[in-house]
C-alpha positions in Angstrom: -91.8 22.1 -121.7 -88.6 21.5 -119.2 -86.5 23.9 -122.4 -89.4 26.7 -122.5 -90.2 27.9 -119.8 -87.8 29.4 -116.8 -89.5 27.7 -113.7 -89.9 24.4 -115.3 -86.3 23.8 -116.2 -84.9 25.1 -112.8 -87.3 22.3 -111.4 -85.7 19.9 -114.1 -82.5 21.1 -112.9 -82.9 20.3 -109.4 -84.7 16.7 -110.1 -81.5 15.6 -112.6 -79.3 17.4 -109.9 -81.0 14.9 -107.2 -80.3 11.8 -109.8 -76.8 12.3 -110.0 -76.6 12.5 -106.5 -78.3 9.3 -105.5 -76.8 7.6 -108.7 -73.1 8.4 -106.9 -74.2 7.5 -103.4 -75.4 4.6 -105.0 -71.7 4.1 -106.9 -70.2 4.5 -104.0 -72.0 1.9 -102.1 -71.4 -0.4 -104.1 -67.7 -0.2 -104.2 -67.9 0.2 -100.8 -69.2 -3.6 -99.8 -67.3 -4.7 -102.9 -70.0 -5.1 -105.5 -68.4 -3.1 -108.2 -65.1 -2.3 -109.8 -62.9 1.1 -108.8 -63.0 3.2 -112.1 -63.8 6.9 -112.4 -65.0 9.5 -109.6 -68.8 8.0 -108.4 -70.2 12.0 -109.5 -68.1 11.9 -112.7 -69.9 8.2 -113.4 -73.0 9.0 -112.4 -73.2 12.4 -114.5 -72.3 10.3 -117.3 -74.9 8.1 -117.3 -77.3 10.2 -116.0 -76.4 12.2 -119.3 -76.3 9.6 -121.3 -79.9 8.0 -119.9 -81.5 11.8 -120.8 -79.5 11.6 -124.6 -81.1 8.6 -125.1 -84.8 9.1 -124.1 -84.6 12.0 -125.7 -84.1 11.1 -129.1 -86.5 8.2 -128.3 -89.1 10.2 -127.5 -88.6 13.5 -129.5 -86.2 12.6 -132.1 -83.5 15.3 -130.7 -81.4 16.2 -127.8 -83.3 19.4 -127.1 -86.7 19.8 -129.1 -87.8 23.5 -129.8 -90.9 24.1 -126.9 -94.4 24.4 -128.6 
């Protein structure tokens, strides 16, 4: 439903936009005390992923990236 209908994918929006920004606090943490490696941009990372996580469940789930709203 998150695709079809207006209000549900700005709430969508908003949770994956809150994801990414806890995933990069959460980057940047960690490089912080020394935990992980330097690389790319925390927010560049954690988009990535983030991305990458929704890909993935998706075509678990539904087969496709973006199934058509019944």
């Amino acid at each position: 439903m998150w695709n079809g209908v207006p209000e549900v994918a700005e709430k969508w929006q908003e949770i994956m936009s809150g994801l990414v920004d806890a995933t990069a606090a959460a980057i940047d943490r960690e490089r912080d005390r020394g935990a992980a490696p330097d690389g790319p941009a925390a927010r560049q990372l954690a988009q990535t992923l983030n991305d990458v996580g929704t890909s993935v469940w998706m075509r678990s789930i539904y087969l496709a990236d973006d199934p058509a709203p019944r």
